[in-house]
RODO-2510 file (C-alpha; in nm, 4 decimals, decimal comma):
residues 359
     n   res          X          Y          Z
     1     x    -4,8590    -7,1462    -2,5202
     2     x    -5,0608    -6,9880    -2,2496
     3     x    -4,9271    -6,6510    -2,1991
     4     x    -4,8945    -6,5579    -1,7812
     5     x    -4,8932    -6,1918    -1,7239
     6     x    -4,6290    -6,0318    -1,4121
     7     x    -4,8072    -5,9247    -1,1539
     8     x    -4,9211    -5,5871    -1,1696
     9     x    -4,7562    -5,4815    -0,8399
    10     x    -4,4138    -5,5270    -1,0165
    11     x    -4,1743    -5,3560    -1,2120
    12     x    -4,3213    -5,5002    -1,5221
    13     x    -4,6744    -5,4771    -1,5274
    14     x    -4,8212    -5,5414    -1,8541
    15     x    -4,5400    -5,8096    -1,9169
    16     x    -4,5510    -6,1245    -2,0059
    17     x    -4,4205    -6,3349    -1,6891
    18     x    -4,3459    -6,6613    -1,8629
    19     x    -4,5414    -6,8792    -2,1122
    20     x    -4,6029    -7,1837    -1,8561
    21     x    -4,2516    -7,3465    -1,8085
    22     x    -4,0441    -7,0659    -1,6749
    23     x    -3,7321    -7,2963    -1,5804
    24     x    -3,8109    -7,4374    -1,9081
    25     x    -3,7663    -7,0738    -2,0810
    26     x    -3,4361    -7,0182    -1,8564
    27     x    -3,2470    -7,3517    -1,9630
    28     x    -3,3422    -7,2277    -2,3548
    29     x    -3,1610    -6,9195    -2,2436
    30     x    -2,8990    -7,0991    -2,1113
    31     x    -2,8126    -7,3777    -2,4005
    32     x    -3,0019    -7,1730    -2,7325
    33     x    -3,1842    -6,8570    -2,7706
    34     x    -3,4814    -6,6872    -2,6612
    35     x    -3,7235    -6,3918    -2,7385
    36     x    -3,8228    -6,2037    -2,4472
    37     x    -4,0830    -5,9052    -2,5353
    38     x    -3,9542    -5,5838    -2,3210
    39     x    -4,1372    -5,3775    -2,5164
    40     x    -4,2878    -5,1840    -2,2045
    41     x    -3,9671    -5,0318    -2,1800
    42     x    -3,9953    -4,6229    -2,2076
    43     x    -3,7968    -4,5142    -2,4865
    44     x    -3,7206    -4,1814    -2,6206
    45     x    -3,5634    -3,9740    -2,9563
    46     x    -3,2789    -3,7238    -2,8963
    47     x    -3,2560    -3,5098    -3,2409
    48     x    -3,0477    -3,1332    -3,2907
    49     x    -2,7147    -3,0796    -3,3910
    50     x    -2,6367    -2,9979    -3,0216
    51     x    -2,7645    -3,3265    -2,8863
    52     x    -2,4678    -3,4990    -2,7849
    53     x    -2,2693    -3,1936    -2,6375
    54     x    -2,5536    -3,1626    -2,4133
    55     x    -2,6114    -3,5120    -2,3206
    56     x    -2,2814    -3,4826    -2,2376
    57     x    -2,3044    -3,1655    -1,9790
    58     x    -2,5958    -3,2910    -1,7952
    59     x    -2,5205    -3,7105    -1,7665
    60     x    -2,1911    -3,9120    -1,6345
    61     x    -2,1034    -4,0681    -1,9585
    62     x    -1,8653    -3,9476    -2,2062
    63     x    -2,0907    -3,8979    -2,5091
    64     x    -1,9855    -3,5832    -2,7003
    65     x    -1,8215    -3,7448    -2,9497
    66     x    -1,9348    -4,0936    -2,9665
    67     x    -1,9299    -4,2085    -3,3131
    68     x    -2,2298    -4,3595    -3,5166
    69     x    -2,3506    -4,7027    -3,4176
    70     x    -2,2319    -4,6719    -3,0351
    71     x    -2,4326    -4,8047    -2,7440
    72     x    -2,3381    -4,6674    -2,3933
    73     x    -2,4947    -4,6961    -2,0103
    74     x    -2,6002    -4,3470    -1,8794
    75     x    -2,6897    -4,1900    -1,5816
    76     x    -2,8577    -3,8968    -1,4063
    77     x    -2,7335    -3,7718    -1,0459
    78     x    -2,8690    -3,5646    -0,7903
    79     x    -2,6604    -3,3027    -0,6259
    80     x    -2,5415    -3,5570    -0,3963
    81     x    -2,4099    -3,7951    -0,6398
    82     x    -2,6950    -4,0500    -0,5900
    83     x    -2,8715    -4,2263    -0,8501
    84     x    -3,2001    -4,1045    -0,9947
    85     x    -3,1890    -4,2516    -1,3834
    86     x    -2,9989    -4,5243    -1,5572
    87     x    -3,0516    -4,5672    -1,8790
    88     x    -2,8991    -4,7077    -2,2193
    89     x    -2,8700    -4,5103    -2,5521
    90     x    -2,7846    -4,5695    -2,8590
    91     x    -2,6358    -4,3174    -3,1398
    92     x    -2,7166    -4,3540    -3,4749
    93     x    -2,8268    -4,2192    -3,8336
    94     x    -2,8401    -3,8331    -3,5955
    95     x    -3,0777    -3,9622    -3,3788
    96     x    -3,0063    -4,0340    -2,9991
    97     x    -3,2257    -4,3213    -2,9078
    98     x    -3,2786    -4,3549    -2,5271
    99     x    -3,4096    -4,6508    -2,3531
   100     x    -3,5131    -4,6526    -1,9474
   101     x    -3,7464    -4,8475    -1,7092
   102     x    -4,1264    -4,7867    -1,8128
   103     x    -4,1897    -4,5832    -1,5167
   104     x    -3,9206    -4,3929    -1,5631
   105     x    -4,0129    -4,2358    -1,8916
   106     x    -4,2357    -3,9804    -1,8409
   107     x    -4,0068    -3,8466    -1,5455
   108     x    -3,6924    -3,8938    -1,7572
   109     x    -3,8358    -3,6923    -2,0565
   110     x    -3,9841    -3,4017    -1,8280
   111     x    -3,5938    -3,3452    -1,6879
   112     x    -3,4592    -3,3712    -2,0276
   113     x    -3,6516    -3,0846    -2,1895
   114     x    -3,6245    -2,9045    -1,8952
   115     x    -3,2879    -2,9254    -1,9075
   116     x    -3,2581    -2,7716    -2,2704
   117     x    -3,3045    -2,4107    -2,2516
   118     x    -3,1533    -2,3017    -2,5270
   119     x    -2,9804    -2,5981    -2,7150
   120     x    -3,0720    -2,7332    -3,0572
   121     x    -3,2455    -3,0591    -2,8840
   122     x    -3,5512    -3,1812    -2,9395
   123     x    -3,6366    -3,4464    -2,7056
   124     x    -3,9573    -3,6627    -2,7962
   125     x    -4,1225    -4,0029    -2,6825
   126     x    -4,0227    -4,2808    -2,9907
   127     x    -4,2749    -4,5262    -3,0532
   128     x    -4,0174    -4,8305    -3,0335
   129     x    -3,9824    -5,1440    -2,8847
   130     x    -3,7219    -5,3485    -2,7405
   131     x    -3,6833    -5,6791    -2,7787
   132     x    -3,4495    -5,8793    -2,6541
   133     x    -3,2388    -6,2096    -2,7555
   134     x    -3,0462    -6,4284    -2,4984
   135     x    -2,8742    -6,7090    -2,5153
   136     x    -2,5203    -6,8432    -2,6679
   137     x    -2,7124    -6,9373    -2,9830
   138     x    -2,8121    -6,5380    -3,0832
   139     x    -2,5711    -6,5220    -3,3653
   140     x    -2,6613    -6,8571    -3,5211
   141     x    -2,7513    -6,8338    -3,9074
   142     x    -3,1284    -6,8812    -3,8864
   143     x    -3,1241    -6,5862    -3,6198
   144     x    -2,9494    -6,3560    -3,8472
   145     x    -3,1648    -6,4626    -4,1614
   146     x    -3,4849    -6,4191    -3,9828
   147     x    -3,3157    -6,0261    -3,8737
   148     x    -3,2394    -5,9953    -4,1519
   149     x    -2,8635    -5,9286    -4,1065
   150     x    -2,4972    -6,1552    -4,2115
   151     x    -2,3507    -6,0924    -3,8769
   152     x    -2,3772    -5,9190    -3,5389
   153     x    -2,3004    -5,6333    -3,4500
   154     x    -1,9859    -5,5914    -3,2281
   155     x    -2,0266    -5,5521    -2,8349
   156     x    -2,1895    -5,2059    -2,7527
   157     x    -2,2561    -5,1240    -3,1106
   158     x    -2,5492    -5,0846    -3,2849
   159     x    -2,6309    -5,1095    -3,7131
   160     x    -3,0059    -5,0312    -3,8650
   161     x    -3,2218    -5,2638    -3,9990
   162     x    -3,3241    -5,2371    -4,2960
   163     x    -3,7664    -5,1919    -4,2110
   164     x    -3,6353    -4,9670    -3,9515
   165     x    -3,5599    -4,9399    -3,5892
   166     x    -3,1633    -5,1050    -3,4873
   167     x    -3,0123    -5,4108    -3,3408
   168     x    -2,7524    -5,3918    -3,0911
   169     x    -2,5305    -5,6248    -2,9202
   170     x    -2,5072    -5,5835    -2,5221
   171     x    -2,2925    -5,8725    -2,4440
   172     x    -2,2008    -6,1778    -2,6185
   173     x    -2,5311    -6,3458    -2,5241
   174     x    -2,7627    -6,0713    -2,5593
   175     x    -2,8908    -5,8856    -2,8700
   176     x    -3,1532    -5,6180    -2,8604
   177     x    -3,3859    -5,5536    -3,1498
   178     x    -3,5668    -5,2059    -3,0821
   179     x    -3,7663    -5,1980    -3,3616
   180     x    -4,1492    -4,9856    -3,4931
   181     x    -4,3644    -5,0680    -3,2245
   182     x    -4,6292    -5,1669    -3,5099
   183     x    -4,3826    -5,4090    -3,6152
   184     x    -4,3805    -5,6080    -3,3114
   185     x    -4,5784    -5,9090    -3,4156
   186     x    -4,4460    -5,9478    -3,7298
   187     x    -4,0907    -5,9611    -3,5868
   188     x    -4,2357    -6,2064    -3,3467
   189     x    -4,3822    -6,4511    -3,5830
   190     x    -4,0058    -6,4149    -3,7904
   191     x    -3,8167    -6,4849    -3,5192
   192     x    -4,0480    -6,7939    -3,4062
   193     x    -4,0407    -6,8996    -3,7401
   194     x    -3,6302    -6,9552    -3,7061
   195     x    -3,6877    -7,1397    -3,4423
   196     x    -3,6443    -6,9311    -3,1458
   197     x    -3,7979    -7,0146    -2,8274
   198     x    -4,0362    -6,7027    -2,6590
   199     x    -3,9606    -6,6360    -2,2970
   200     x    -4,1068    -6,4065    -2,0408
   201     x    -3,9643    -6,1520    -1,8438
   202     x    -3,8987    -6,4053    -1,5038
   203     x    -3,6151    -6,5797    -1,7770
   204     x    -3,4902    -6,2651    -1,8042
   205     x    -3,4310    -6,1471    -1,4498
   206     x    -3,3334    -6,4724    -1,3341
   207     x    -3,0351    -6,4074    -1,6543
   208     x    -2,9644    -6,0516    -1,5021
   209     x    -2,9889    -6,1695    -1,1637
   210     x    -2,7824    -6,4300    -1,1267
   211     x    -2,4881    -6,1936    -1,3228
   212     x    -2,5741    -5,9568    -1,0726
   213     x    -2,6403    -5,6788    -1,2564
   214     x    -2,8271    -5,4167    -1,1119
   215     x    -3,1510    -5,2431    -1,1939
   216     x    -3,2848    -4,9013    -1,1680
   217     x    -3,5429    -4,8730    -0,8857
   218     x    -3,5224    -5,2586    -0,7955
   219     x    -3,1604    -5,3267    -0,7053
   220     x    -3,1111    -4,9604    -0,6268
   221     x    -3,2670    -4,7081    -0,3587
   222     x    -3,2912    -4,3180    -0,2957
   223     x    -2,9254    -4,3040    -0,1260
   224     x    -2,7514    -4,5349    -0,4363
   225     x    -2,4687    -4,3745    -0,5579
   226     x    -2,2719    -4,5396    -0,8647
   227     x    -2,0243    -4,7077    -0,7061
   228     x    -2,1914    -4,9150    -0,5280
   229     x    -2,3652    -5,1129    -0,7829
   230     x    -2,0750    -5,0886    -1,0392
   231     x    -2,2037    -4,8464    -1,2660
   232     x    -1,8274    -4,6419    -1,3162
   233     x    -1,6163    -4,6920    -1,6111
   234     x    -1,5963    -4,5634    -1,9302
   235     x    -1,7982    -4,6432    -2,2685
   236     x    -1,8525    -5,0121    -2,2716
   237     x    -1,6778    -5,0463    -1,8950
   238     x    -2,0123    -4,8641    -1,6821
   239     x    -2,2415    -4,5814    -1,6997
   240     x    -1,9632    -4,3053    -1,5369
   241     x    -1,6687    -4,1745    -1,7106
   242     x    -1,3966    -4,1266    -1,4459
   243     x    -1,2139    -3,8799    -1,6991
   244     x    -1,4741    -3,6206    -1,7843
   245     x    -1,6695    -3,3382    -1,5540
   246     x    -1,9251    -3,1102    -1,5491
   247     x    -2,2077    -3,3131    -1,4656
   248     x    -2,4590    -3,2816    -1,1672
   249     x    -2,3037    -3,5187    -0,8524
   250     x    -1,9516    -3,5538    -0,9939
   251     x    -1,7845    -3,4115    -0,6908
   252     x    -1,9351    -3,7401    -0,5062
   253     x    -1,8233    -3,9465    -0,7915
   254     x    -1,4913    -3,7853    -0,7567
   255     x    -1,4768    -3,8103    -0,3928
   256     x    -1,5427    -4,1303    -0,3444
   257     x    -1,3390    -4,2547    -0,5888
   258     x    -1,0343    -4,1106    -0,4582
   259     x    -1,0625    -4,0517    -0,1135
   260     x    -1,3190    -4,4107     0,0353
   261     x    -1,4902    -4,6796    -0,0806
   262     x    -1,8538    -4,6746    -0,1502
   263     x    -2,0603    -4,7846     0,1546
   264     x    -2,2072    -5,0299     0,0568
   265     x    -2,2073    -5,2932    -0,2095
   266     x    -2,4054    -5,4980    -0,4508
   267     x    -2,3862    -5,9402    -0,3956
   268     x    -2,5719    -6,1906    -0,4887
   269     x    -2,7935    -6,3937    -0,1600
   270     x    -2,8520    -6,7572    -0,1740
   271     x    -3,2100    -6,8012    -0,0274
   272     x    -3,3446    -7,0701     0,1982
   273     x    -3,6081    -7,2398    -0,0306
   274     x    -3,7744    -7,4077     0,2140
   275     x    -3,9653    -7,0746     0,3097
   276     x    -4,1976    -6,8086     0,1394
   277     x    -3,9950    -6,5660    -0,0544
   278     x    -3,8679    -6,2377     0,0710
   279     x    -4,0069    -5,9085    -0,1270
   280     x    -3,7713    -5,6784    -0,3227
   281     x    -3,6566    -5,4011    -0,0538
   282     x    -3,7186    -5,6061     0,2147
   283     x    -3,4228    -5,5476     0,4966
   284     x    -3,0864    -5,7824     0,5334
   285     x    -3,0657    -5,8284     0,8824
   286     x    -2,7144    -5,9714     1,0682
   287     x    -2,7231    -6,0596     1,4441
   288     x    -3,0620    -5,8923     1,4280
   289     x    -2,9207    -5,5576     1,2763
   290     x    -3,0134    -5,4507     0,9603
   291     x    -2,7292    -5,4265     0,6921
   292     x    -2,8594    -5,3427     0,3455
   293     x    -3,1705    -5,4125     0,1450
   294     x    -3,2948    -5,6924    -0,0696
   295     x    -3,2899    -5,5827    -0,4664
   296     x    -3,4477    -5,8558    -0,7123
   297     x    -3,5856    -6,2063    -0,5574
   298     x    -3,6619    -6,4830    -0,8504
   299     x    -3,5878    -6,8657    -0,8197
   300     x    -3,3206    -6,9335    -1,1021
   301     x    -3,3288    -7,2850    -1,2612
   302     x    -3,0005    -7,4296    -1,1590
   303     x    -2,9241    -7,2105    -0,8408
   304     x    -3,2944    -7,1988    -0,6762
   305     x    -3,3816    -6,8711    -0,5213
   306     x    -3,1702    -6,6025    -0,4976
   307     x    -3,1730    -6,2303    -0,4333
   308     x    -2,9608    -5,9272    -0,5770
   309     x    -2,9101    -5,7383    -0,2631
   310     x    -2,7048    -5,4357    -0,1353
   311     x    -2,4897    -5,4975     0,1969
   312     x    -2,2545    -5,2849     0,3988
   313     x    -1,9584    -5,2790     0,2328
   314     x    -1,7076    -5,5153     0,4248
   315     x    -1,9515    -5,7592     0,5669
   316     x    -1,7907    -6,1247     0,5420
   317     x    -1,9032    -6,3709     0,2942
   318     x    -1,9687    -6,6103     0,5471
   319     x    -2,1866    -6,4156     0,7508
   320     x    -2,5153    -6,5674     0,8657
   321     x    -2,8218    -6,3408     0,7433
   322     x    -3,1698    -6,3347     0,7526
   323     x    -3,4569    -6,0780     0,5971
   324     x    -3,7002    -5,8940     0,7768
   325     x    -4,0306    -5,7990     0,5911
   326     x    -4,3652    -6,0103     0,6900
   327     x    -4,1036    -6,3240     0,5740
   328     x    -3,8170    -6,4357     0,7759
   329     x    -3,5432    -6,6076     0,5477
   330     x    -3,1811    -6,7577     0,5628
   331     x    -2,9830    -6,6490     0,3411
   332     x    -2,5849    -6,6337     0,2911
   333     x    -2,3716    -6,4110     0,0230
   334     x    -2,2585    -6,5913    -0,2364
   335     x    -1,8908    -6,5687    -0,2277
   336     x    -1,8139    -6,5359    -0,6036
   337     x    -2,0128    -6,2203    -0,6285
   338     x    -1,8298    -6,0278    -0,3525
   339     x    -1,6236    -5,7440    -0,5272
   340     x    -1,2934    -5,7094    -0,5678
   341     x    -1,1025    -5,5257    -0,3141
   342     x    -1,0686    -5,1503    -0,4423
   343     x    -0,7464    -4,9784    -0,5092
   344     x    -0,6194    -4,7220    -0,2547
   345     x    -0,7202    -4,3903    -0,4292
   346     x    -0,4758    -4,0985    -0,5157
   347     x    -0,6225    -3,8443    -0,2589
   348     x    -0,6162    -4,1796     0,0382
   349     x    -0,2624    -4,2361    -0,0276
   350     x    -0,1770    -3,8621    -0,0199
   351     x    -0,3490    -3,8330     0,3330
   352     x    -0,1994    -4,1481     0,4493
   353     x     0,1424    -4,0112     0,3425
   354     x     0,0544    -3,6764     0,5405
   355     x    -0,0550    -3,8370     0,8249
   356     x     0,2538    -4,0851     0,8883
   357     x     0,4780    -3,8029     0,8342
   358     x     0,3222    -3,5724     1,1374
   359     x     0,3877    -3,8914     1,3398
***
């Protein structure tokens, strides 16, 4: 296996891209399991007594009293509501173990400890490494011998292992081991040795991708706000906990919730293959205008190329599109990614009410 590094202009420098059969790696994922080194993601240790009811004053997720072995999304707003971290953490054994894009870290750690003052919170860099499982197959019995573990862990939990680090369970097809980063190779060769298949980071996006789920910094832009991109719900639902305040941006959060919909919103693009492909923040142009902004672009082994982008909220699923950028493309929204129409909020239906009664 002939190891093919991303290209250092992306995301993921320092990755591994794929191993030389990329759609090869992406079936695995999609019939057993794979091990896909993420280990460039930033991580970092929360520790103090204090830790959580802090976390909880300055992020959108409900994490004061989040009980050992939980695994949450979390954010970081600006004033206005719009996105500036996403990250995932994990609590367990006192220790609040944070995980966020590698470019990210530095940035996220210098806010954190700024953010202290006078807390008992000690926030460090954890020298930790994520690795990731995917595939229906992640719970089969050679998986968990080689981990070292009789079963998963339930859905957003997390339980230690016993040379250190954690394993977690995202979703039902994706398992993270953040383990020493020392340890790395050694966990590599076990898992290998069980019989799972390594895969680069393109088998990963093209996974994430095609569920359209979006990523800091790629998918997302300087004006994102949560609701766009379907980070709101609680624990286990999203990254923002409708039913909690003081945080930085919740009056957008709140606002938007119950008085409008979000602006814009987050599909899934069928590309025209035929052509070069488009670049991540490329414009979406319709009739010539542009209407949102291309997030992720990767060819996927069963759908071809597609792109994660974000749209003006109400644009048709049938609309003709193209992107701008040096490359001109066709593309069309794929219909089965469009969201769900949104409820009529509380403060809407209140002004609604007002208005048809000064009629």
């Amino acid at each position: 296996m002939s190891a093919v590094p991303v290209p250092e202009s992306g995301p993921d420098a320092g990755a591994t891209w794929h191993y030389g059969d990329p759609f090869g790696e992406q079936r695995a994922a999609q019939t057993g399991v794979v091990l896909v080194d993420r280990s460039h993601r930033a991580t970092i240790a929360l520790t103090g007594d204090e830790r959580r009811k802090w976390l909880h004053t300055i992020s959108t997720q409900h994490v004061v009293d989040l009980p050992d072995g939980a695994v949450v999304e979390n954010l970081s707003l600006d004033v206005q509501g719009r996105v500036e971290d996403h990250w995932l953490q994990t609590q367990l054994d006192g220790v609040t173990v944070i995980d966020t894009e590698p470019w990210r870290g530095e940035p996220l750690l210098a806010y954190l400890r700024k953010m202290i003052f006078w807390a008992a919170v000690v926030a460090e860099p954890a020298d930790l490494a994520v690795l990731s499982l995917v595939g229906p197959r992640v719970g089969d019995p050679a998986v968990l011998a080689a981990v070292g573990i009789t079963a998963l862990p339930a859905v957003a939990t997390a339980s230690p292992l016993a040379d250190g680090g954690f394993v977690r369970t995202l979703r039902a097809d994706e398992v993270d081991l953040v383990v020493p980063r020392d340890a790395v190779p050694a966990w590599r060769a076990r898992l290998l040795a069980a019989g799972v298949q390594p895969a680069g980071i393109w088998a990963y996006e093209a996974h994430r991708a095609a569920a359209v789920r979006p990523r800091l910094g790629v998918d997302t832009d300087e004006r994102t706000i949560p609701h766009e991109v379907g980070w709101i719900g609680g624990p286990g639902e999203g990254a923002v906990h409708l039913e909690k305040g003081c945080y930085r941006g919740q009056e957008t959060v709140a606002r938007v919730h119950n008085l409008g919909k979000p602006p814009r919103m987050l599909v899934l693009l069928q590309l025209d293959g035929s052509a070069d492909r488009p670049s991540t923040g490329d414009p979406v142009l319709a009739g010539g205008r542009a209407i949102g902004r291309l997030g992720t672009v990767v060819d996927h082994v069963d759908l071809g190329p597609i792109a994660v982008a974000l749209l003006k909220r109400g644009v048709p699923a049938d609309t003709q599109l193209t992107t701008g950028g040096e490359t001109e493309v066709s593309a069309l929204i794929d219909p089965d990614s469009m969201p769900e129409a949104a409820e009529v909020g509380a403060g809407r239906l209140a002004v609604e009410r007002l208005r048809g009664a000064k009629r």
